[in-house]
C-alpha positions in Angstrom: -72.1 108.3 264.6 -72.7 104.7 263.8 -72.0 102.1 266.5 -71.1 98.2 266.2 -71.7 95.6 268.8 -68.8 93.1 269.0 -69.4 89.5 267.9 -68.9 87.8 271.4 -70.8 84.3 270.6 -68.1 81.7 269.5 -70.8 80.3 267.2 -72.0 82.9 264.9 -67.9 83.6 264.9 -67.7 80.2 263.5 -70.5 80.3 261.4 -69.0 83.5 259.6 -65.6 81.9 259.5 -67.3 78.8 257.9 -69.2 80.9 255.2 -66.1 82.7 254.1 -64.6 79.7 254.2 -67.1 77.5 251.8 -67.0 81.1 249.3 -63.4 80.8 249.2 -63.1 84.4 250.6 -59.7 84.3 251.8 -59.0 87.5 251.6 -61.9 88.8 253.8 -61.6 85.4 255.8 -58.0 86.7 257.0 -59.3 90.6 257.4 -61.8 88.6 260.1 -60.0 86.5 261.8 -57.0 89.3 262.2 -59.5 92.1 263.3 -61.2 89.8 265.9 -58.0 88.2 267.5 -55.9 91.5 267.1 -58.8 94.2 267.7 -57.3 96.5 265.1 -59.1 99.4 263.5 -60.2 99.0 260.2 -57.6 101.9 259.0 -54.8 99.8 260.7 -55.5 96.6 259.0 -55.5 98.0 255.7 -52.3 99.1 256.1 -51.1 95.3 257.3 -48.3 93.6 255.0 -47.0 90.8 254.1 -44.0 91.2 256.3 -46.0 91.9 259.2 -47.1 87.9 259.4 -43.8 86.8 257.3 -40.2 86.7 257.9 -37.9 86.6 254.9 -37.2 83.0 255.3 -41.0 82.7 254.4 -42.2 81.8 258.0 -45.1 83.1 260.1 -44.0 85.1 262.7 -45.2 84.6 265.9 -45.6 88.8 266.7 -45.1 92.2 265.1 -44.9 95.8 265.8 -47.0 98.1 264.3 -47.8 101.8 265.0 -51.7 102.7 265.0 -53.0 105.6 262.8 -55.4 106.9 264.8 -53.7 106.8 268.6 -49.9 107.1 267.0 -49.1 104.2 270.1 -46.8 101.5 269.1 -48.5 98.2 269.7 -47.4 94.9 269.7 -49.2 92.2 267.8 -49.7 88.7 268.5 -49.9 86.5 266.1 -52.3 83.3 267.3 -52.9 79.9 266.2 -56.0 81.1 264.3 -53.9 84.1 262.5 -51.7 81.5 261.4 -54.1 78.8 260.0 -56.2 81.5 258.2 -52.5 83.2 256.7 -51.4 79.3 255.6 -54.9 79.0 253.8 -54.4 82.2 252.4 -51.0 82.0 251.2 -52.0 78.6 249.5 -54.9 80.6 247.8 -52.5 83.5 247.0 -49.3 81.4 246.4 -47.5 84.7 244.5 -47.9 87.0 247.5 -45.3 85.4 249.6 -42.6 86.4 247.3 -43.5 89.8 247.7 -43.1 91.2 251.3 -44.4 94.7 250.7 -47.2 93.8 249.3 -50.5 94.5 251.5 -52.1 91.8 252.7 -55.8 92.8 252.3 -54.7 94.5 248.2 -54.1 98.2 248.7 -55.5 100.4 250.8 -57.0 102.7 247.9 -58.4 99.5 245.8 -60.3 98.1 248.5 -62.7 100.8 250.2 -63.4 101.2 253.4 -66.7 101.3 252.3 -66.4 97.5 251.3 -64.4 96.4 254.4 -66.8 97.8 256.8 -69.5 95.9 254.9 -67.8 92.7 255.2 -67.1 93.5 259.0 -70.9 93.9 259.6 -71.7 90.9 258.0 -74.0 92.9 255.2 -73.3 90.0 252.6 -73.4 87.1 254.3 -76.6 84.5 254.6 -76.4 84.2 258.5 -79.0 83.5 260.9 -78.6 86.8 262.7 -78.3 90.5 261.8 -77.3 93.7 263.1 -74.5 95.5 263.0 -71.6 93.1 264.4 -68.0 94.4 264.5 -64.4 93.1 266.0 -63.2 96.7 266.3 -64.1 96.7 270.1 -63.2 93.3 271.5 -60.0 94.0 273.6 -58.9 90.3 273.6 -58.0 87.4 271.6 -61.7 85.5 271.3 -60.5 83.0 268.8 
């Protein structure tokens, strides 16, 4: 079985956030930031909708329920400061998603591997300083 370490240093979090950022890689910007402040597994995320993080008035929520695969538990879902900044810069990227509230939030869950996600969670295509196998699945806590 293949392990990841969580990314526990606020910089290289930044750093990543910055180069997803300057790429314009919403899309996997948003998968980041949700999996490190939320600690969701990668099977969970994928499922994530638009109305998780929207109400039909077009607002970000501030929480939502969801039930993990893996565990079958309920779990609320907080949804931070950094969630929300990251899901404005999305929508403004993605402007026609917001009319759509079924619609999943990182496409759907067959078009987008989990082969691809898990890359982009450990970092394999991005030029940063460091290397290893990084991962959010483990952090327990809102870090950002």
């Amino acid at each position: 079985m293949n392990f990841v370490e969580p990314i526990r240093d606020r910089k290289k979090i930044t750093q990543i956030k910055n180069q997803l950022r300057g790429q314009r890689r919403y899309r996997d910007l948003l998968l980041f930031v949700v999996g490190i402040n939320t600690a969701l597994r990668i099977s969970d995320l994928l499922q994530l909708r638009v109305v998780h993080l929207m109400d039909d008035q077009q607002h970000i929520k501030r929480r939502f329920w969801i039930r993990e695969q893996k565990r079958g538990k309920r779990h609320e879902i907080t949804i931070n400061k950094s969630i929300r900044e990251v899901f404005a810069e999305f929508l403004e990227e993605y402007s026609g998603i917001a009319n759509n509230p079924k619609h999943f939030l990182f496409s759907t869950p067959r078009s987008i591997t989990l082969h691809y996600q898990l890359s982009v969670v450990k970092l394999g295509n991005l030029s940063l300083p460091f290397a290893g196998k990084l991962g959010f699945a483990e952090i327990s806590a809102p870090i950002v």
